[in-house]
gemmi code that builds the backbone of each chain (N, CA, C; Angstrom):
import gemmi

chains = {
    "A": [
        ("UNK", (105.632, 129.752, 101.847), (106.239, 128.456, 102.139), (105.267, 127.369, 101.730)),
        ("UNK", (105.700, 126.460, 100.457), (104.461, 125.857, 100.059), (104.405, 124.492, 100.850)),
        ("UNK", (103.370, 123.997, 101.172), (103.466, 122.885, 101.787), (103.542, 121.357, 101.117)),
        ("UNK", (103.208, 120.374, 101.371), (102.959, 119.190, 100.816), (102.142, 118.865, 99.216)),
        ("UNK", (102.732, 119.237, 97.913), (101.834, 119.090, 97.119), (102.295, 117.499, 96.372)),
        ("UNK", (100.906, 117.105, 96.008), (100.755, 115.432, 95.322), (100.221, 115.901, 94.038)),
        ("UNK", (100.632, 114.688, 93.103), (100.016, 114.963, 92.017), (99.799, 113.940, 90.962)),
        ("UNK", (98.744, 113.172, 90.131), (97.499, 114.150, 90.374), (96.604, 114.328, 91.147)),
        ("UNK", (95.713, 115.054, 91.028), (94.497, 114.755, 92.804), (93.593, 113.548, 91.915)),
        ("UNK", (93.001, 112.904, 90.847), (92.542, 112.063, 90.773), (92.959, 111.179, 89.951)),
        ("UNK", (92.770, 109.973, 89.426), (93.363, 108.999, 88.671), (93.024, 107.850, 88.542)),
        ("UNK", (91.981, 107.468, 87.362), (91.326, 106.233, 87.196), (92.010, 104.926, 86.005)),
        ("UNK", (92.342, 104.404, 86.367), (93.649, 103.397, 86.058), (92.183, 101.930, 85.705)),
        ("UNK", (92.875, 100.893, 84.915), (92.550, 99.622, 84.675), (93.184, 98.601, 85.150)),
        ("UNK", (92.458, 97.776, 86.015), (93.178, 96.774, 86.561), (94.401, 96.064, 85.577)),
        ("UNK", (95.236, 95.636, 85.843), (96.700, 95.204, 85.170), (97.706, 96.731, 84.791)),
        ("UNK", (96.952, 97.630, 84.786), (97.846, 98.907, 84.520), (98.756, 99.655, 85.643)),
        ("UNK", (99.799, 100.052, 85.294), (100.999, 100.763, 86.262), (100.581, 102.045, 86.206)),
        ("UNK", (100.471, 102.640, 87.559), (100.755, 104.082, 88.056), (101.519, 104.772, 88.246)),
        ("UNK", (102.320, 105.728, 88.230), (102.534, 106.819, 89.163), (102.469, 108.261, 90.066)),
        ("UNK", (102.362, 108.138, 91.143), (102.231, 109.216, 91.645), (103.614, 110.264, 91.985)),
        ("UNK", (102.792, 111.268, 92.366), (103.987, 112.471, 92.799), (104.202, 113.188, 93.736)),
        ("UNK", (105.116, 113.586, 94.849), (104.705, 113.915, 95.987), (106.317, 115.460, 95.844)),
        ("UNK", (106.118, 116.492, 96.587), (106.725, 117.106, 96.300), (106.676, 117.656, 98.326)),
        ("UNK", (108.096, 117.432, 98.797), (107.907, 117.700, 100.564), (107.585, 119.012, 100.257)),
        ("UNK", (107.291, 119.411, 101.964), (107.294, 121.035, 102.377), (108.850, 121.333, 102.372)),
        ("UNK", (108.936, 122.314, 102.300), (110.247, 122.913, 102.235), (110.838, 122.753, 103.335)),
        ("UNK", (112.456, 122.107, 103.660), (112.973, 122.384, 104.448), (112.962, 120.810, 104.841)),
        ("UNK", (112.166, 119.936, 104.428), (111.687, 118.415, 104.937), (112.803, 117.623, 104.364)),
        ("UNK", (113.203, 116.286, 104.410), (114.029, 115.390, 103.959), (113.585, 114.672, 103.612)),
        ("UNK", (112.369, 113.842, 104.268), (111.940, 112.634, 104.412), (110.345, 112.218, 103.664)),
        ("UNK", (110.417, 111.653, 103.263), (108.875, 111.369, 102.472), (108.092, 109.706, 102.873)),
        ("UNK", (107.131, 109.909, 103.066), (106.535, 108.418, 104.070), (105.369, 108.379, 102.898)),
        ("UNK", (104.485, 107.456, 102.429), (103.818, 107.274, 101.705), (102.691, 106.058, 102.536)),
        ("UNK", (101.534, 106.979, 101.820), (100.413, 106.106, 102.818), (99.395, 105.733, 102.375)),
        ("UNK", (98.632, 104.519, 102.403), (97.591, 104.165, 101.105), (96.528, 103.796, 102.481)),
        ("UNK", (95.201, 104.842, 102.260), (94.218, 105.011, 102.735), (92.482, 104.623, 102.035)),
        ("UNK", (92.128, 103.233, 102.578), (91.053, 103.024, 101.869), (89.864, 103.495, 102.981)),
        ("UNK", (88.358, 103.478, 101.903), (87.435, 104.805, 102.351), (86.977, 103.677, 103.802)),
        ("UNK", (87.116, 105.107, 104.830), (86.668, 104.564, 105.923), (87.529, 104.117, 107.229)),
        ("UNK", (88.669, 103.838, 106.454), (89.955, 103.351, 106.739), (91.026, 104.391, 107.401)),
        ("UNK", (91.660, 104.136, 108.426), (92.984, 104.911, 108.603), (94.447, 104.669, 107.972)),
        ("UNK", (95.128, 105.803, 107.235), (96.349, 105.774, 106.629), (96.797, 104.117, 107.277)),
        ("UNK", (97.580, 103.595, 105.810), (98.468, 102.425, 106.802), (99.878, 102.718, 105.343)),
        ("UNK", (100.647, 102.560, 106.429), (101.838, 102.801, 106.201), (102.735, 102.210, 104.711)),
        ("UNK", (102.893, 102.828, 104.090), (103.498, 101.708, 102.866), (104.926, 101.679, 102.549)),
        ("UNK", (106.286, 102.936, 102.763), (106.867, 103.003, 102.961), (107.877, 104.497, 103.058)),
        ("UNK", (108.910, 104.192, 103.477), (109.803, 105.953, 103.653), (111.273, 106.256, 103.026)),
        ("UNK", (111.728, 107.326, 102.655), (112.341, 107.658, 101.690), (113.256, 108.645, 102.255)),
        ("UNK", (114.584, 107.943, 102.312), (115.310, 109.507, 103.369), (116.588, 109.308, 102.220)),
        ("UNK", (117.329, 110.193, 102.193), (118.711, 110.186, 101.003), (118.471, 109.279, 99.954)),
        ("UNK", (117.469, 110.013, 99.516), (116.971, 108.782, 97.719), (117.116, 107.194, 97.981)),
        ("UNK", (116.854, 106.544, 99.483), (116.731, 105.080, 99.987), (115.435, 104.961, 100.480)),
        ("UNK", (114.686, 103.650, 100.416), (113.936, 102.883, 101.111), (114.469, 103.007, 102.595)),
        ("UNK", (113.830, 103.450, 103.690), (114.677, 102.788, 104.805), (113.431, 102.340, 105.955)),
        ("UNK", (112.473, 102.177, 105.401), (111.218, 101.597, 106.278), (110.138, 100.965, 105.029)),
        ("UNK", (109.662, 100.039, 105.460), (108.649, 99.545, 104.424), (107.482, 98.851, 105.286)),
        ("UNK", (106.087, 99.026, 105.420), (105.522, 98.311, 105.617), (104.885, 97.401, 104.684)),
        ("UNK", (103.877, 96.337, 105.297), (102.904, 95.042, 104.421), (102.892, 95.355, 103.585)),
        ("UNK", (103.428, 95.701, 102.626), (103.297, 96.051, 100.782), (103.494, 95.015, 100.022)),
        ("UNK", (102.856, 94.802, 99.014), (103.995, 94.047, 98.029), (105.034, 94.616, 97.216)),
        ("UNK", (105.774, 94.000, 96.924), (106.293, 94.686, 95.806), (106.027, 95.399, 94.356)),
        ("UNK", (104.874, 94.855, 94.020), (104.238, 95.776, 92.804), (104.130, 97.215, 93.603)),
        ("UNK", (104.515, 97.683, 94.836), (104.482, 99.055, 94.898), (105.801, 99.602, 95.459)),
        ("UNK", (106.808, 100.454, 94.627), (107.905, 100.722, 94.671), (108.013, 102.070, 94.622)),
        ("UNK", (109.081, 102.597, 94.848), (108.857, 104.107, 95.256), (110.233, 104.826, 94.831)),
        ("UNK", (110.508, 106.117, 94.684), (111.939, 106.560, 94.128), (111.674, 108.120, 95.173)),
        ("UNK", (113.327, 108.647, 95.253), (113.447, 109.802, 95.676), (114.338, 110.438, 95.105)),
        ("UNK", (114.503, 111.562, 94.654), (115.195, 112.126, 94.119), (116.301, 113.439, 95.204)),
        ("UNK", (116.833, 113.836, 94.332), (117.909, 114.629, 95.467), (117.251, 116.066, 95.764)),
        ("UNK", (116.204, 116.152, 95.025), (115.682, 117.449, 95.497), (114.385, 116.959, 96.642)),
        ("UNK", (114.700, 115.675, 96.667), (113.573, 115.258, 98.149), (112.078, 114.831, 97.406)),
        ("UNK", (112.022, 115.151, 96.405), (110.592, 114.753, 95.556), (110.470, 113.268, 95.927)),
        ("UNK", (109.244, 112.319, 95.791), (109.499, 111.339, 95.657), (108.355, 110.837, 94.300)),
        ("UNK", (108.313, 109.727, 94.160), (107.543, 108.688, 92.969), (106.680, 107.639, 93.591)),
        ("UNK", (105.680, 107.623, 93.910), (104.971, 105.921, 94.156), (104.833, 105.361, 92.967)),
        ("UNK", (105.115, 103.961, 92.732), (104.567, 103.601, 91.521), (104.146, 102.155, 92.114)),
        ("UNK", (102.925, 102.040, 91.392), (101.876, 100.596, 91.618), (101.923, 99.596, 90.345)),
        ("UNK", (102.389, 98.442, 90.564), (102.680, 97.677, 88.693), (100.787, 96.944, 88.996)),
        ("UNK", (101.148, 96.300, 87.595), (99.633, 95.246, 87.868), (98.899, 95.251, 88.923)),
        ("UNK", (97.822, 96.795, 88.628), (96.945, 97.250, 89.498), (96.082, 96.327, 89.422)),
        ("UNK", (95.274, 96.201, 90.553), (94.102, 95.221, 91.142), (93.089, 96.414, 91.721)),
        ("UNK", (91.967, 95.629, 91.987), (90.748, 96.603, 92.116), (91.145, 97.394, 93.485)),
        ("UNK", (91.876, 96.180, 94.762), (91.785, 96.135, 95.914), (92.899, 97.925, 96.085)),
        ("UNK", (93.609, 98.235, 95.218), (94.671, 99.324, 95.024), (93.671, 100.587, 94.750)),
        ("UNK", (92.137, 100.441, 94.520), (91.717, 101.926, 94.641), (91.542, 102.656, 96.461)),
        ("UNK", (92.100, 103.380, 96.427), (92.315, 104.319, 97.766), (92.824, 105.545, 97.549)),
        ("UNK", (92.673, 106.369, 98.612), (93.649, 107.591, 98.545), (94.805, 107.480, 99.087)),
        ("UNK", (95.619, 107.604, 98.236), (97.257, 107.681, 98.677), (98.151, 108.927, 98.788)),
        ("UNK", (98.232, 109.217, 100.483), (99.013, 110.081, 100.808), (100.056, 110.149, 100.889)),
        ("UNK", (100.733, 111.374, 100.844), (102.616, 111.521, 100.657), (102.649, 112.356, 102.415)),
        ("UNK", (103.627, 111.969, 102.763), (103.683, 113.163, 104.240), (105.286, 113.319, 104.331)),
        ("UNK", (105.595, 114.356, 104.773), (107.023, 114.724, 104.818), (107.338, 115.214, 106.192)),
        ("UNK", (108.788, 115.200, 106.306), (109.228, 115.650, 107.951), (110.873, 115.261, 107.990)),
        ("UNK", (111.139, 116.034, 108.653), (112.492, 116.122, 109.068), (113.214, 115.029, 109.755)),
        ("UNK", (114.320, 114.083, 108.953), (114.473, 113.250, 109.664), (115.413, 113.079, 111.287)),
        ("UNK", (115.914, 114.538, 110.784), (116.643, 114.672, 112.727), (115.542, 114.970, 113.571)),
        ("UNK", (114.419, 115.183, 113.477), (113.662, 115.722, 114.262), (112.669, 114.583, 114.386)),
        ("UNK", (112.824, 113.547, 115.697), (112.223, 112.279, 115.712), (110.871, 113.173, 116.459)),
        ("UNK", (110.277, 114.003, 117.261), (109.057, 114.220, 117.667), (108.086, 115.326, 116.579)),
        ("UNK", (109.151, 115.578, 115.583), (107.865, 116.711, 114.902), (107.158, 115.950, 113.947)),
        ("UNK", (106.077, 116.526, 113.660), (105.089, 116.024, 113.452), (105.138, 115.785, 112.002)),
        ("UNK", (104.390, 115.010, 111.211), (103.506, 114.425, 109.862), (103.188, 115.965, 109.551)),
        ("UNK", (103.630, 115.830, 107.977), (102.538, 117.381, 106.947), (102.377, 116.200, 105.966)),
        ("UNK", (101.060, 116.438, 105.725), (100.509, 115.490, 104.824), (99.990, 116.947, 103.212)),
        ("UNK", (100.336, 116.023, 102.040), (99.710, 116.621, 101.139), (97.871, 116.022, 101.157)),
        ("UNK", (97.397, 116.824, 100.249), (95.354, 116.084, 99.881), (95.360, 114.964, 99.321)),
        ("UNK", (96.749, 114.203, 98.711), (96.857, 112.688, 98.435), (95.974, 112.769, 97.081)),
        ("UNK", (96.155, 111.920, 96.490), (95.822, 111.128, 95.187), (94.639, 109.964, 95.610)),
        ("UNK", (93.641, 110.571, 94.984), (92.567, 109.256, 94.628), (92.406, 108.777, 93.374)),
        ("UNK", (92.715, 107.055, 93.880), (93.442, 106.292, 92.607), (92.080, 105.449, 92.516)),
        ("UNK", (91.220, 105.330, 91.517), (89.998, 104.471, 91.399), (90.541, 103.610, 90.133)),
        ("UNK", (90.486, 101.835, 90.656), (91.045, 101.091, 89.947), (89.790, 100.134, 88.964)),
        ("UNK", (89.206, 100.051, 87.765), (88.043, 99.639, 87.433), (88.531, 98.590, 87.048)),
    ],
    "B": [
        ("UNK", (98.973, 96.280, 109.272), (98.303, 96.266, 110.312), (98.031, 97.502, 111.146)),
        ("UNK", (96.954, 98.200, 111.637), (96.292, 98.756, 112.328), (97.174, 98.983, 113.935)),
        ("UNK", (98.476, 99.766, 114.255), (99.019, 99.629, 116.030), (97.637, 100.141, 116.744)),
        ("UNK", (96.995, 101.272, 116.465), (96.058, 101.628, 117.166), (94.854, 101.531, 117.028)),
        ("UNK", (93.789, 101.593, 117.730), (92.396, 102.078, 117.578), (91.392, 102.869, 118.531)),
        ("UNK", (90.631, 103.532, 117.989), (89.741, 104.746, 117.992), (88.623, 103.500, 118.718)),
        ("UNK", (88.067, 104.703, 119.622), (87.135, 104.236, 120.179), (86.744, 106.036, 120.669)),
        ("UNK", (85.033, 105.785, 120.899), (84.436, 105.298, 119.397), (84.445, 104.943, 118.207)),
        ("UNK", (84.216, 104.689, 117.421), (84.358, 104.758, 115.756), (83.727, 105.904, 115.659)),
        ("UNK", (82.663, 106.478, 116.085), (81.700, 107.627, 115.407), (81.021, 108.081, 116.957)),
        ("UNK", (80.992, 109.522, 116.507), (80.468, 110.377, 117.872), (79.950, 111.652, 116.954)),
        ("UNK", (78.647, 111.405, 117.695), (77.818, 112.532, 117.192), (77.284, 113.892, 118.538)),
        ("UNK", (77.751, 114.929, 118.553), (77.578, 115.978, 119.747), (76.688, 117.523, 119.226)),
        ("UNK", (76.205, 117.521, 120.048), (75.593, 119.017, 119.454), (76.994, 120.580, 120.098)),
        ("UNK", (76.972, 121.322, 119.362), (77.646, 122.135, 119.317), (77.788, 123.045, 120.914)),
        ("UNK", (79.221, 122.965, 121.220), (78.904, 123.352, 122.644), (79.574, 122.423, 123.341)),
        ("UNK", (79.163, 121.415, 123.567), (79.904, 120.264, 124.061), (80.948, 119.572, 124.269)),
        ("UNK", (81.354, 119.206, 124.957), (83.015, 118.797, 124.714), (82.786, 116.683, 124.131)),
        ("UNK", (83.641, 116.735, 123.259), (83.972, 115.291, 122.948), (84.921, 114.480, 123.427)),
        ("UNK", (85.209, 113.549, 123.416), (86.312, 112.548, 123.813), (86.434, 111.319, 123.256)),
        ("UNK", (87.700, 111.508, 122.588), (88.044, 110.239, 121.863), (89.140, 109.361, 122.593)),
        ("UNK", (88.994, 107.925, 122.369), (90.033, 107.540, 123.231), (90.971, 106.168, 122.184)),
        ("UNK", (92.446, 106.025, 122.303), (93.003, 105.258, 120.898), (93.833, 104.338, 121.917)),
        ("UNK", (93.608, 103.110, 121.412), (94.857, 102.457, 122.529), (95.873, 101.365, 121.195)),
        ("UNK", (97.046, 101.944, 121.760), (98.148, 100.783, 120.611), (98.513, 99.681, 121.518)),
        ("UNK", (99.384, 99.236, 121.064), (99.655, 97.612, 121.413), (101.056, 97.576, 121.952)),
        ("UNK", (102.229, 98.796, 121.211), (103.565, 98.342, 121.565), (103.831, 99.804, 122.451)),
        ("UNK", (105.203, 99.257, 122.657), (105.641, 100.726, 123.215), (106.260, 101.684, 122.030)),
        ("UNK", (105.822, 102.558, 122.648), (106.151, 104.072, 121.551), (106.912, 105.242, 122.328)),
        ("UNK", (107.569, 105.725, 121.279), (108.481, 107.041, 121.558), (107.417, 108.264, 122.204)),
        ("UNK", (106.796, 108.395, 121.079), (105.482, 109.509, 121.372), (104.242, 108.927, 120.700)),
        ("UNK", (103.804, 109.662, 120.600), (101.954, 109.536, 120.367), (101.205, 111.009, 119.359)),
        ("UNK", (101.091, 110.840, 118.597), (100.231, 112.049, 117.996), (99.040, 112.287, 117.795)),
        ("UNK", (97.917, 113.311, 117.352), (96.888, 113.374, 117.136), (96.950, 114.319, 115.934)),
        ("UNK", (95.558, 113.322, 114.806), (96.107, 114.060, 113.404), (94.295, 114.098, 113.406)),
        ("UNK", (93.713, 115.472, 112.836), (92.381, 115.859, 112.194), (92.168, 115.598, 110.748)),
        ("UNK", (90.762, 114.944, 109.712), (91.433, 114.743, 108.708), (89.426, 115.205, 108.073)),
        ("UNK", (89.275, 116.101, 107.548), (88.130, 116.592, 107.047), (88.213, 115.819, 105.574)),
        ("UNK", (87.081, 115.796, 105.055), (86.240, 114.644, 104.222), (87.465, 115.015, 103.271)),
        ("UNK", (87.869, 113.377, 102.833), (88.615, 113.133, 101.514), (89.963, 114.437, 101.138)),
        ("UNK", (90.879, 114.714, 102.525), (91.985, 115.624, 102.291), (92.547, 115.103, 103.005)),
        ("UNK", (94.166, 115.618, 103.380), (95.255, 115.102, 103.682), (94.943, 115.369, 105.415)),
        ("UNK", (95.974, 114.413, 106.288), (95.563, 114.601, 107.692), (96.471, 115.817, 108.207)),
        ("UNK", (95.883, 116.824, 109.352), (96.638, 117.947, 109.876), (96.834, 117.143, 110.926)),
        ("UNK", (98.054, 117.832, 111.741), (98.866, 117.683, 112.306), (97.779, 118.676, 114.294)),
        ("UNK", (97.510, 117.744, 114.647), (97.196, 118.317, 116.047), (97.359, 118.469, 117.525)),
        ("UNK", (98.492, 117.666, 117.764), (98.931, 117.696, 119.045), (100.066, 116.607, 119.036)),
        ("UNK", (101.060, 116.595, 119.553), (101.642, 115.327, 119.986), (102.388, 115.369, 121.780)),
        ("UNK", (102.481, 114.295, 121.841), (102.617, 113.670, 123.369), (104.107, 112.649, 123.407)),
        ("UNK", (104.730, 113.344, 124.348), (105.912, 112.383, 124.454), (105.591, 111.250, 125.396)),
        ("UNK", (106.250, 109.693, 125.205), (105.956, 108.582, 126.182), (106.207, 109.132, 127.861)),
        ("UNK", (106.982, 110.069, 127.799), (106.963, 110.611, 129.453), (106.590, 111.617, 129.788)),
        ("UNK", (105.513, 111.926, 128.928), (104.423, 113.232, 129.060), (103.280, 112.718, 129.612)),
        ("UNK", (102.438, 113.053, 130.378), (100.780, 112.390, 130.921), (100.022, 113.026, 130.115)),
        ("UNK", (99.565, 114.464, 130.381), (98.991, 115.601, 129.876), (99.291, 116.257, 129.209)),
        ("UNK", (99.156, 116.852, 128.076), (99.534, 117.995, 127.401), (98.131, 118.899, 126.704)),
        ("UNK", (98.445, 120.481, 126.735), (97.331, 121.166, 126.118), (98.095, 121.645, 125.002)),
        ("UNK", (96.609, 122.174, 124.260), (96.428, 122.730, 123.096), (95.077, 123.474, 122.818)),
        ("UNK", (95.347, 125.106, 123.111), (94.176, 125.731, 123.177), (92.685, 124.914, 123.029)),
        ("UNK", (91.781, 124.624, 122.450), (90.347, 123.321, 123.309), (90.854, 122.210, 123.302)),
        ("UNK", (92.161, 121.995, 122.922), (92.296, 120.074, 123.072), (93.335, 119.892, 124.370)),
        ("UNK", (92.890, 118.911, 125.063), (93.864, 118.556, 125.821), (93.716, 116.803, 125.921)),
        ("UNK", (95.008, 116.024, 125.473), (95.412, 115.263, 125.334), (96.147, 114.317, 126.406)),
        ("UNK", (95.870, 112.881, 127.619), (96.380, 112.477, 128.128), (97.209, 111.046, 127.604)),
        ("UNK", (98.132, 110.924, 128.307), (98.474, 109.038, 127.849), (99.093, 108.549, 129.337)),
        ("UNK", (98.512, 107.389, 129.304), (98.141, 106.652, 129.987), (99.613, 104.878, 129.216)),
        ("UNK", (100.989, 105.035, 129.352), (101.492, 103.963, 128.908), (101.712, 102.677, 129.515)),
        ("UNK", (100.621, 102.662, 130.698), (101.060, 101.771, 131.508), (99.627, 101.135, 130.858)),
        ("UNK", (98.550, 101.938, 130.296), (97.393, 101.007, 129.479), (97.593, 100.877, 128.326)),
        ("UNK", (98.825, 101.799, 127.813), (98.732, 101.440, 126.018), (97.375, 102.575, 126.013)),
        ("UNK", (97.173, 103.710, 126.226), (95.986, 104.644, 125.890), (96.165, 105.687, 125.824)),
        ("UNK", (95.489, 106.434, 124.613), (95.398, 108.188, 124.833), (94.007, 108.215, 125.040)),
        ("UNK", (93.819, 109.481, 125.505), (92.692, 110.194, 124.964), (92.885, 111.563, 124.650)),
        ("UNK", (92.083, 111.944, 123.424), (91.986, 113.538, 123.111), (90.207, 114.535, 123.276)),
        ("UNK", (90.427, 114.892, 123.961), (89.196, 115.583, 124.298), (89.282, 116.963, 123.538)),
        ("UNK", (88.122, 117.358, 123.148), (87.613, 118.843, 122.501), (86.815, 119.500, 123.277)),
        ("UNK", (87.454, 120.141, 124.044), (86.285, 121.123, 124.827), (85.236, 122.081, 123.740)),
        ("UNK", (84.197, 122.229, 124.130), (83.314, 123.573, 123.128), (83.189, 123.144, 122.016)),
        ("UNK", (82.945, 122.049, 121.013), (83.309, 121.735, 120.447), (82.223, 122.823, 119.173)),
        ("UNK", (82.679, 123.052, 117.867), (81.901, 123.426, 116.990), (81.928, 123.120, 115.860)),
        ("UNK", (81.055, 123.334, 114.834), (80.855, 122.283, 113.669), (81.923, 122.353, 112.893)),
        ("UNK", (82.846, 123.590, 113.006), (84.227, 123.304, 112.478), (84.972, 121.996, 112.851)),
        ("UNK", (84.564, 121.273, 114.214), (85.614, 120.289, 114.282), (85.071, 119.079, 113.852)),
        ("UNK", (83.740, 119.216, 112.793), (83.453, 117.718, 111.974), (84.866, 117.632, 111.349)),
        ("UNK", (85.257, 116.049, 111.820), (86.434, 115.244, 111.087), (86.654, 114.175, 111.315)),
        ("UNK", (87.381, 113.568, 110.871), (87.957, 111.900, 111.392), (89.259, 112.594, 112.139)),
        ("UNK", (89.497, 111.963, 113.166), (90.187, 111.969, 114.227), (90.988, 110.389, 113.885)),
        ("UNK", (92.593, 110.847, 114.192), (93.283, 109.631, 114.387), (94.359, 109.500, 115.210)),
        ("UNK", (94.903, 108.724, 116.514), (96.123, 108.172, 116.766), (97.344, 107.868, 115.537)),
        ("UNK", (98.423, 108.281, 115.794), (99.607, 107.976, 115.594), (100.452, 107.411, 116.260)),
        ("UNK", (101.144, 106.087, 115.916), (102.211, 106.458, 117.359), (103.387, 105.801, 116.493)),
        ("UNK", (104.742, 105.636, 117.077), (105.926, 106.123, 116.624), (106.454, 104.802, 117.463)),
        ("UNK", (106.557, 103.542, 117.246), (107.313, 102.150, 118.134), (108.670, 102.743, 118.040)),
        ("UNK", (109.221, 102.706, 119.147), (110.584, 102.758, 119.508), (112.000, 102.344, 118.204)),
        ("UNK", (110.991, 100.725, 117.983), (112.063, 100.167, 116.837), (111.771, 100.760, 115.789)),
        ("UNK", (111.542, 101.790, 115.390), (111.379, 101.851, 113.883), (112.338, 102.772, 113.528)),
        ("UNK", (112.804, 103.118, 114.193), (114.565, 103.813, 113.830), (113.894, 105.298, 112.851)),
        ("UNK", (113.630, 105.173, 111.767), (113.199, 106.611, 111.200), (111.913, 107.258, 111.355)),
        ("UNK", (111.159, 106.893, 112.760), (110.489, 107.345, 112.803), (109.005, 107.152, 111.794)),
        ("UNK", (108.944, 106.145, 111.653), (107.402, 105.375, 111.065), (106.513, 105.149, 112.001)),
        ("UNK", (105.140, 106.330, 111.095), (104.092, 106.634, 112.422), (102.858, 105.553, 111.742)),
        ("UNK", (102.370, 104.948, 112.865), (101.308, 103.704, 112.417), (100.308, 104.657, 112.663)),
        ("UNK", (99.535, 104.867, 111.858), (97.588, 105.407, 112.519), (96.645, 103.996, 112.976)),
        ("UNK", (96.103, 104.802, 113.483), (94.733, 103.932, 114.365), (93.639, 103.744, 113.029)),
        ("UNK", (92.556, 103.853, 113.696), (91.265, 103.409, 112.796), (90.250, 104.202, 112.565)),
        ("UNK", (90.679, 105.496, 113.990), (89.637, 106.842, 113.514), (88.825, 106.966, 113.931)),
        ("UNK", (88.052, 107.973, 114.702), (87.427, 108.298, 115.207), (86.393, 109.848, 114.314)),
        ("UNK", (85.302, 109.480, 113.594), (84.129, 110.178, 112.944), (83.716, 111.084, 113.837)),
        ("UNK", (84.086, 112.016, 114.097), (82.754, 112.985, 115.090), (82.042, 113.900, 113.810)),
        ("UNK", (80.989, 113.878, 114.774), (80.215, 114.938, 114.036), (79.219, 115.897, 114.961)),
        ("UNK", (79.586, 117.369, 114.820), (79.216, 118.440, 115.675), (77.851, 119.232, 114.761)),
        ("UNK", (76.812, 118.614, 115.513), (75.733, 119.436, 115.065), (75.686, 121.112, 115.680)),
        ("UNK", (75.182, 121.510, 114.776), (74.740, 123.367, 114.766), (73.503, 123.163, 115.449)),
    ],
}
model = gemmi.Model(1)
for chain_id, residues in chains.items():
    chain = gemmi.Chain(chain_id)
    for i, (resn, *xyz) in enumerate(residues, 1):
        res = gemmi.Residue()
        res.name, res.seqid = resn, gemmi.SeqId(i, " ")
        for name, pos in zip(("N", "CA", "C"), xyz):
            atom = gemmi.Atom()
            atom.name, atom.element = name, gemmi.Element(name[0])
            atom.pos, atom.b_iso = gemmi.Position(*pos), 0.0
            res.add_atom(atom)
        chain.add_residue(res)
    model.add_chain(chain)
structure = gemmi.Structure()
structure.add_model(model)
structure.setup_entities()
């Protein structure tokens, strides 16, 4: 049963350049939450993905937009990267009928922006 | 924005010892979680607490909340150098309808041998 895989695990980008990442749930999951973690820092929330919709977003801007597909995969994508966008960005998945079970997080993507 | 925070920031214990971390949020929440997160990997999943739960165990962790302070704490009994990690609060505000978990700020232990 494979769990949470992201992809790629590293990724060094130029400021003004667009990203994307890749997040693939654990099996059996619906829901995909995306989380941009700078060093030192605890996950903060960027947004969630249930039936290929947005349906939660935190403080983001919009240069960071996100897609889901029907097999539950999802896409982060970052437009006109800035330095302040290097972090590790985690994908976590979970069942959306199941409001107490817990976060599976993939090893997330470290995005170093020069 | 940050719902919770870790207090300590950093705790250093020699092996053997029990630790205690303590996270307090701001709003009211459904439940409360506790996630382990070893250097530069994704966070595991370690306990969670319903808003009308006090106590709950988990073979060395046992976890209280306290919602009348807005507080958890998660304690590690015995602790051993396996449990060097960042430690974090989760919690789950009522309004967020799908279940959007805010983390805290983390709590560094580090278990000397």
């Amino acid at each position: 049963d494979a769990g949470v895989t992201q992809s790629p695990t590293h990724l060094i980008k130029t400021r003004g350049q667009q990203v994307t990442l890749r997040c693939s749930p654990k099996s059996g999951h619906d829901t995909v939450s995306w989380y941009q973690q700078a060093l030192g820092q605890g996950p903060q929330f960027i947004f969630q993905y249930y039936e290929e919709e947005e349906r939660q977003r935190g403080n983001f801007p919009d240069r960071f937009s996100g897609h889901q597909f029907p097999n539950y995969s999802s896409e982060l994508n970052v437009n006109a990267l800035l330095l302040g966008d290097s972090a590790l960005y985690l994908c976590a998945s979970s069942f959306k009928f199941r409001g107490n079970s817990p976060l599976h997080f993939g090893n997330g993507t470290r995005l170093t922006v020069t | 924005s940050q719902q919770g925070e870790e207090d300590p920031q950093a705790l250093s214990i020699q092996e053997g010892e029990n630790a205690t971390m303590n996270c307090s949020y701001k709003t009211s929440i459904n439940n409360l979680q506790w996630y382990r997160q070893n250097s530069g990997r994704g966070l595991v999943h370690l306990i969670l607490i319903r808003s009308n739960e006090r106590e709950k165990h988990s073979g060395r962790l046992r976890v209280t909340l306290d919602t009348s302070k807005k507080s958890s704490s998660l304690l590690i009994t015995a602790s051993r150098a396996a449990d060097t990690a960042s430690y974090f609060c989760a919690t789950d505000p009522p309004t967020s309808g799908t279940y959007k978990y805010i983390f805290g700020t983390g709590t560094r232990l580090k278990v000397l041998a």
